[in-house]
C-alpha positions as CSV (number, residue, x, y, z in Angstrom):
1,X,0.0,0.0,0.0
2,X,1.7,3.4,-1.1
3,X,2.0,6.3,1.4
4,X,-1.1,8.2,-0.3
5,X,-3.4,5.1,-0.3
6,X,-2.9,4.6,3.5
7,X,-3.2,8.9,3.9
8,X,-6.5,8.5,2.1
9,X,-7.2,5.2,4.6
10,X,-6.4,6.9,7.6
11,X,-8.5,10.2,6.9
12,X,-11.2,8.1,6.0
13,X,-11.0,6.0,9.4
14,X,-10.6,9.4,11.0
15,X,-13.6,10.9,9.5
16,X,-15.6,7.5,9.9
17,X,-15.0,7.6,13.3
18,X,-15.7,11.0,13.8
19,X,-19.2,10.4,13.0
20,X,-19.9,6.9,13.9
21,X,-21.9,7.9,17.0
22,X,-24.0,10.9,15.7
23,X,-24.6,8.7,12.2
24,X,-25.5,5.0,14.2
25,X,-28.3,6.9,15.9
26,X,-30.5,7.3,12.8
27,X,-28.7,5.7,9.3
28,X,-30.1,2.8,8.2
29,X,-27.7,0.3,6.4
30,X,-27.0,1.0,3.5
31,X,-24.2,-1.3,1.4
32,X,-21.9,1.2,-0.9
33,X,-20.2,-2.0,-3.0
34,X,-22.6,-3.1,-5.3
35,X,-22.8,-6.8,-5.6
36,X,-22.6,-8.0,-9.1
37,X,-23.8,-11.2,-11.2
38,X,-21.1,-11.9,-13.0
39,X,-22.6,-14.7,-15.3
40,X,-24.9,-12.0,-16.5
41,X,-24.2,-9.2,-18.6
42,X,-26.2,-6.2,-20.0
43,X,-25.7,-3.0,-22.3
44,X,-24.6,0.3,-20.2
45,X,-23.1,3.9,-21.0
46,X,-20.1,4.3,-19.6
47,X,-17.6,7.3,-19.1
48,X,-14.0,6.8,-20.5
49,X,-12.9,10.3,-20.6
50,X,-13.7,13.9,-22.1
51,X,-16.1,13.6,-24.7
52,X,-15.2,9.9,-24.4
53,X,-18.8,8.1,-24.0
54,X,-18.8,4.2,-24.8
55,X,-21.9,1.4,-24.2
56,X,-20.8,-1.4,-23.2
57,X,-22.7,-4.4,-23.6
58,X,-20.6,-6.6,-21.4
59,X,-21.2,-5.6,-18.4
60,X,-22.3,-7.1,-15.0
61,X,-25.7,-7.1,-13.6
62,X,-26.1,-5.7,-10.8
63,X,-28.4,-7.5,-7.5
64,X,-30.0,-7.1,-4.5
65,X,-27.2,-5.9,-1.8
66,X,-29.3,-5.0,0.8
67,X,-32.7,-6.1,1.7
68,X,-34.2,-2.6,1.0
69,X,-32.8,-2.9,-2.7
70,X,-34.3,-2.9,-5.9
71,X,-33.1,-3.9,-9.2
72,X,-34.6,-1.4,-11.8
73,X,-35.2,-2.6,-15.2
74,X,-34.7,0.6,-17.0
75,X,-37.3,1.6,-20.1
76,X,-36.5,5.2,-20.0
77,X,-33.3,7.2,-19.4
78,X,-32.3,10.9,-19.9
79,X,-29.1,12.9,-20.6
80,X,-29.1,15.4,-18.3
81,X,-27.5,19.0,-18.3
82,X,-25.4,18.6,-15.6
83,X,-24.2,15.3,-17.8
84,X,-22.6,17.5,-20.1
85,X,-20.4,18.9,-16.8
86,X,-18.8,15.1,-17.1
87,X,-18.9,14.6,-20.6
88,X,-16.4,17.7,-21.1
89,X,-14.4,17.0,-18.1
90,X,-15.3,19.4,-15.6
91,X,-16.4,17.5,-12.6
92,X,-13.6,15.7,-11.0
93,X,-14.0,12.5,-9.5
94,X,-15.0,9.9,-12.0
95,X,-13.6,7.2,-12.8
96,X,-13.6,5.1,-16.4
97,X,-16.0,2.6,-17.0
98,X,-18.2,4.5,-14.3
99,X,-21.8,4.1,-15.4
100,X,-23.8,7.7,-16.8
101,X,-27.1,8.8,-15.7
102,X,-29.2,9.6,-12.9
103,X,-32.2,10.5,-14.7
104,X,-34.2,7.2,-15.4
105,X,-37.4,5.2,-14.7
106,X,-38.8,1.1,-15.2
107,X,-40.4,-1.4,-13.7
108,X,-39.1,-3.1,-10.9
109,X,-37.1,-6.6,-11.7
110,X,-36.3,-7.6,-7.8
111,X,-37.0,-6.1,-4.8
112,X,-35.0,-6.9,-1.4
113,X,-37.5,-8.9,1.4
114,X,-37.6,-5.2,3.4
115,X,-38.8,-3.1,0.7
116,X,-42.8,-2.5,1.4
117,X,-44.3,0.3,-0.9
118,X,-42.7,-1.5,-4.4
119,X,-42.9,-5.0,-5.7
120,X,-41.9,-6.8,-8.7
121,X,-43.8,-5.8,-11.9
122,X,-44.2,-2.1,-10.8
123,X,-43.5,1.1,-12.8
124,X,-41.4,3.4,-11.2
125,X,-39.4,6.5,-11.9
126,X,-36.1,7.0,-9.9
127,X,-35.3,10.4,-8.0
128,X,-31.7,11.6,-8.8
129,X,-30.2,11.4,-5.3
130,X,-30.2,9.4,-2.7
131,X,-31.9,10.0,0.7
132,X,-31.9,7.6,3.5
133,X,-35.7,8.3,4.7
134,X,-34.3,8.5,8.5
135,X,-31.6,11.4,9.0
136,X,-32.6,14.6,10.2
137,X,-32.1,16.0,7.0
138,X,-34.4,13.8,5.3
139,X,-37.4,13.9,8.3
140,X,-37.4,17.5,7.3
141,X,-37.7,16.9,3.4
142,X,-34.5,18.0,2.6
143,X,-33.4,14.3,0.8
144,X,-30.9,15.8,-1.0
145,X,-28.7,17.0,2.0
146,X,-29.3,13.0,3.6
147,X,-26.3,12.3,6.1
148,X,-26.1,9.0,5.0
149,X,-25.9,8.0,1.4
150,X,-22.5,9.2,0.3
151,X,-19.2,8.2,1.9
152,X,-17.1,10.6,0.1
153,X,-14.0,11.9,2.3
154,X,-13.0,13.9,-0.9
155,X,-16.5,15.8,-0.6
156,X,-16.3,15.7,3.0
157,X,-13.0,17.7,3.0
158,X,-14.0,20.1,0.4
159,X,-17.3,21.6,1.8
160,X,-16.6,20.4,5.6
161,X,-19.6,17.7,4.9
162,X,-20.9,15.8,2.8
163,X,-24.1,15.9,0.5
164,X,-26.7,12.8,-0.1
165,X,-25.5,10.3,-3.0
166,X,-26.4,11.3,-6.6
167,X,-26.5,8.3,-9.2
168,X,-24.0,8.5,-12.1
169,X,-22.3,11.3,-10.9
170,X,-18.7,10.1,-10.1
171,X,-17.2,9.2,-6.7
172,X,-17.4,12.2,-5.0
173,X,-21.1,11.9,-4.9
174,X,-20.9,8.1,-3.2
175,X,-19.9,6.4,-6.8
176,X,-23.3,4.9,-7.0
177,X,-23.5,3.6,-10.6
178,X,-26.1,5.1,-12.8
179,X,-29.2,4.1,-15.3
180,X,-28.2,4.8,-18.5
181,X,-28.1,0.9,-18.4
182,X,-30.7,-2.3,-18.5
183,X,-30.6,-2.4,-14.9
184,X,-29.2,0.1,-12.1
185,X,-29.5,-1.3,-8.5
186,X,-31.7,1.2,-6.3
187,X,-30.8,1.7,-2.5
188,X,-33.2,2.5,0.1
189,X,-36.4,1.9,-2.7
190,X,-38.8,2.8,-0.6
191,X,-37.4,6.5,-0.2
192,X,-36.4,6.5,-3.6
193,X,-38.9,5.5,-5.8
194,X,-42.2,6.9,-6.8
195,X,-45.3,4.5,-8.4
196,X,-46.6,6.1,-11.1
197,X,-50.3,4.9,-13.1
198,X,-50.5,3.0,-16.0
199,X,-52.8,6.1,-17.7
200,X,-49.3,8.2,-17.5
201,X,-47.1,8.0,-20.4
202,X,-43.5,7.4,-19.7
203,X,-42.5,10.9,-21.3
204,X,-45.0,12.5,-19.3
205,X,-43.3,11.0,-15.9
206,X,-39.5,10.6,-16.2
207,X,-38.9,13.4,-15.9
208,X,-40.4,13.6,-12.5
209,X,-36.9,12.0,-12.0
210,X,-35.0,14.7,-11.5
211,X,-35.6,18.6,-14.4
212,X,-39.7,18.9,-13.2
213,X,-38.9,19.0,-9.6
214,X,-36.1,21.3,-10.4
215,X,-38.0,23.5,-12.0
216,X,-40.1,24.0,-9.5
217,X,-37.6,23.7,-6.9
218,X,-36.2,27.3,-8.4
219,X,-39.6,28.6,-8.2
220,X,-40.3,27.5,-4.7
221,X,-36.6,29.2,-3.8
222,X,-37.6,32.2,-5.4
223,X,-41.1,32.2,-4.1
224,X,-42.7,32.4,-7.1
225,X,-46.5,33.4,-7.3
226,X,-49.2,35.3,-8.2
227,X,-49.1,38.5,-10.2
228,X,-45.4,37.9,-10.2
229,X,-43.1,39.2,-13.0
230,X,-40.3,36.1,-13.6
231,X,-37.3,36.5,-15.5
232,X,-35.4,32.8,-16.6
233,X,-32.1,32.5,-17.9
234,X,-31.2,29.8,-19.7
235,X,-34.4,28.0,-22.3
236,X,-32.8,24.6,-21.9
237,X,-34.9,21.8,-20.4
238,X,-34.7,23.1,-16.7
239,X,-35.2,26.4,-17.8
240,X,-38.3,25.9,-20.1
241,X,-39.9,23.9,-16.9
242,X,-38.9,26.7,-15.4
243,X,-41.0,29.0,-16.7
244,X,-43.6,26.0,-17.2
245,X,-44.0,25.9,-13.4
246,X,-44.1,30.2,-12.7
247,X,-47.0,30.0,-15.2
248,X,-48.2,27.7,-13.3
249,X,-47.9,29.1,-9.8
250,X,-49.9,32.2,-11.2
251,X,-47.1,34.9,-12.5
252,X,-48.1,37.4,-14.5
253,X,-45.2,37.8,-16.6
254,X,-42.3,35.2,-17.9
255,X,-39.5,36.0,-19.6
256,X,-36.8,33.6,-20.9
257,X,-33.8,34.8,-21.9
258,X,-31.3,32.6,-23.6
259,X,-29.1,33.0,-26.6
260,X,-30.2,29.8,-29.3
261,X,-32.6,31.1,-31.2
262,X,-34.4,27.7,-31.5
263,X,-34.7,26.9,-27.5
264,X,-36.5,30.1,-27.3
265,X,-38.4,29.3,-30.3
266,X,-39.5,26.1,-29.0
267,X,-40.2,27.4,-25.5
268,X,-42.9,29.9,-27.1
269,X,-44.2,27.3,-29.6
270,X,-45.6,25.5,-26.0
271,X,-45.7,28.1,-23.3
272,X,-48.5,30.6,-24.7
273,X,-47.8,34.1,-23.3
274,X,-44.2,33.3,-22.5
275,X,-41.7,36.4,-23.4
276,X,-38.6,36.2,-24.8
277,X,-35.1,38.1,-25.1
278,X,-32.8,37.1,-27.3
279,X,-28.9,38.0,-26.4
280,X,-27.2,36.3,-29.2
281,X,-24.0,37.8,-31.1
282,X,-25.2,40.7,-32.9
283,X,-28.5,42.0,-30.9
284,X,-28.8,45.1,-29.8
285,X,-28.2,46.0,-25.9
286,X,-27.9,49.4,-24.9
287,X,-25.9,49.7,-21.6
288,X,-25.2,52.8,-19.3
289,X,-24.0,53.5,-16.0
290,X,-20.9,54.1,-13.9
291,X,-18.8,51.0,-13.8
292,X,-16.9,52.5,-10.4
293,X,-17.0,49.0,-8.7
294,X,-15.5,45.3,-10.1
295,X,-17.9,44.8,-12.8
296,X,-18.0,40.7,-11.8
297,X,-17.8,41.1,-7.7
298,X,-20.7,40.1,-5.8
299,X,-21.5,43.1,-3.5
300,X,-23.0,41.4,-0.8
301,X,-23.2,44.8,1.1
302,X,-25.2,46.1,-1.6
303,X,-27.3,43.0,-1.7
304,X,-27.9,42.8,2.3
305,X,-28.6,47.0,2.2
306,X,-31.3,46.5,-0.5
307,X,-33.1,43.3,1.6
308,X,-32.4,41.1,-1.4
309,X,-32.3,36.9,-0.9
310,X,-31.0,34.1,-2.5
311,X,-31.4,30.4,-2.3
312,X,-30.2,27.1,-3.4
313,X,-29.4,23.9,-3.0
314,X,-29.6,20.4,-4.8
315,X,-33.4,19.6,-5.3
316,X,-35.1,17.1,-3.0
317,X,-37.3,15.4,-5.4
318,X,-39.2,13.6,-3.2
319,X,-40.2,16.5,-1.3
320,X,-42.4,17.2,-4.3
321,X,-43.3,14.1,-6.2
322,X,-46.8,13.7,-4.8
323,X,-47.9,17.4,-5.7
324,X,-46.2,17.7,-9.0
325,X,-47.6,13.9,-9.9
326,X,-51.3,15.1,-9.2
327,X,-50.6,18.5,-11.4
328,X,-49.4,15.7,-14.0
329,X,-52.3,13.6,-13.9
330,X,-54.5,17.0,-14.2
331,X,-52.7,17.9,-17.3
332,X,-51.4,21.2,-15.2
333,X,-48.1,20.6,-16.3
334,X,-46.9,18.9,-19.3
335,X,-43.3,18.0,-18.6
336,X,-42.5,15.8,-21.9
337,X,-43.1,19.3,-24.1
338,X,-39.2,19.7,-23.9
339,X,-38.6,16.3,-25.0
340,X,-37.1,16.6,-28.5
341,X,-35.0,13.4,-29.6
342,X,-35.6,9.7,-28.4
343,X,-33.0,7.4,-29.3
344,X,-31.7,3.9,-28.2
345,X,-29.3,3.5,-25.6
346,X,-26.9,2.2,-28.3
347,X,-27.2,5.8,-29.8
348,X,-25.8,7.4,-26.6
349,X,-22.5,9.2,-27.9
350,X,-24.1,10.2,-30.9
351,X,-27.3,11.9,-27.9
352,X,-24.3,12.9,-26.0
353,X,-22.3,15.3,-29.0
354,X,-25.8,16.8,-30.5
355,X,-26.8,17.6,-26.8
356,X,-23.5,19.1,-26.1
357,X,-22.9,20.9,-29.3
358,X,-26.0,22.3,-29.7
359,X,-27.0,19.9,-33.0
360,X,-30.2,19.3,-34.7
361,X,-32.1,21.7,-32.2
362,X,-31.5,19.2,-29.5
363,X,-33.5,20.4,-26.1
364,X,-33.4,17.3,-24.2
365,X,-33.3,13.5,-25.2
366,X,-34.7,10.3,-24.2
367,X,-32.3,7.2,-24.2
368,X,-34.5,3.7,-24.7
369,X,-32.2,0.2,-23.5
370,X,-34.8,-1.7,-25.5
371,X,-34.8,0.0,-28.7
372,X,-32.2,-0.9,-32.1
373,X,-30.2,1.5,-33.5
374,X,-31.7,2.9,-36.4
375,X,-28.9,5.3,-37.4
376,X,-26.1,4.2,-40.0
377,X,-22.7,3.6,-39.0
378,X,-21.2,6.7,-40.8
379,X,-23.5,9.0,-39.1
């Protein structure tokens, strides 16, 4: 063992023991090393590197490790924005081979003997991280901040804690693989899943997974309402719900702002009313003023004196599932309308580049493990 690996070894026993008492009063156990079935192999994207996305269809299956596991057939699976943060190499901390995706639904393949709400045959969508169901953090709907999901020292060290797990998001967020794959193993089911009916169309539910709740997890943090006048940038997917949502919560006026012409074209092809501003390279901005401060600081004087706030923070789904499903099921919100490509999994690098680099007016795409490629090689 080198002089590094036991440094790392010896925080981590530090920092393990540290909180062994405060964390053994409430964290259930939770198994961090997936167990894998070796003689059985299915299809899964994997990171390799920067813009390096391969599917593999050689790899293990995962099964039950605990006895609140479920194994997730996967029928749906998304690219996510925050994807693209790994796909170019920004987010430290994975690893190759390490399995993409946290955005994902299917039916339920296994389920562990002390899982109660799900059982085998069900449809299910996934939430993007991970909460225990016990901790403080997650009794007070904050799953995203769980104590108990993600071992990362790494994390631990650079924020002086550490945040709930995240699927598909590298090792600093627990290493938990993700579902851009046939199966994905799903910890602590019963926190983490959410039934959805039969009526439902997959596009109009997965993406209760993870850019719905978002969206209206930036409304709830800006406390959104009526008469309100709401200004979005960014017409991605997130930001599109977005605006989706203030409609929704009553605002008077929303107005996206982005700089792709066809995002905002899209966004007021389905959000009637919806203003736009366009910033792209050659619009005209008039600016004036008295630049006599740094131009990118963040004044928080100013912003304390003038009784502004902020908030943020990862999104806890499951805080929101059952409110958002019923506005679903009313036809309130229409999530899928920023679905724009659906591919098969095998198609994944190809998703990955349009997404990325802005290609064939690609908003958001839908990844399928059960469809055929339809595309030709040279494309």
């Amino acid at each position: 063992m080198s002089y590094g690996t036991r440094k790392h070894v010896y925080r981590e026993k530090l920092a393990t023991q540290a909180s062994a008492d405060k964390l053994a009063q409430y964290c259930p156990t939770v198994t961090f090393q997936t167990k894998y079935d070796e003689a059985r192999h299915m299809k899964a994207t994997e990171w390799w590197g920067k813009r390096d996305i391969r599917v593999n269809h050689h790899r293990a299956v995962p099964r039950v490790t605990d006895d609140t596991d479920v194994i997730l057939k996967v029928t749906n699976t998304c690219i996510c924005g925050s994807d693209l943060h790994l796909y170019l190499g920004f987010f430290k901390g994975m690893q190759p081979g390490d399995v993409m995706g946290h955005e994902f639904m299917g039916t339920i393949h296994e389920a562990g003997s002390k899982v109660s709400k799900h059982k085998t045959g069900n449809r299910v969508v996934a939430c993007f991280d991970i909460g225990c169901g016990q901790c403080p953090f997650c009794k007070d709907g904050m799953y995203s901040c769980c104590d108990c999901t993600n071992p990362s020292v790494e994390e631990a060290e650079l924020y002086g804690y550490r945040t709930g797990g995240f699927y598909g998001y590298s090792h600093r967020t627990g290493g938990w693989q993700g579902g851009q794959a046939v199966y994905v193993r799903v910890p602590l089911a019963d926190v983490n899943l959410l039934a959805v009916p039969n009526s439902l169309r997959d596009e109009q539910v997965i993406l209760l997974s993870d850019i719905l709740p978002t969206a209206w997890w930036a409304n709830e943090c800006a406390r959104t309402g009526k008469g309100d006048t709401v200004a979005i940038w960014g017409a991605g997917p997130v930001g599109t719900l977005a605006a989706h949502c203030a409609q929704n919560r009553g605002a008077k006026r929303v107005i996206l702002i982005d700089q792709y012409a066809y995002r905002l074209e899209h966004a007021q092809k389905h959000l009637p009313g919806i203003e736009v501003i366009d910033f792209s390279k050659g619009v005209r901005i008039g600016v004036v003023g008295v630049y006599a401060q740094d131009t990118n600081g963040y004044h928080i004087g100013a912003f304390m004196e003038k009784g502004q706030s902020t908030a943020a923070g990862q999104t806890p789904c499951q805080k929101y599932w059952p409110e958002l499903l019923k506005k679903v099921e009313k036809g309130e919100l229409h999530p899928e309308m920023v679905i724009t490509h659906q591919l098969a999994l095998d198609d994944a690098p190809y998703a990955y580049q349009i997404f990325n680099d802005k290609l064939d007016n690609c908003k958001k795409c839908v990844l399928h493990p059960d469809w055929k490629s339809t595309r030709k090689p040279e494309e």
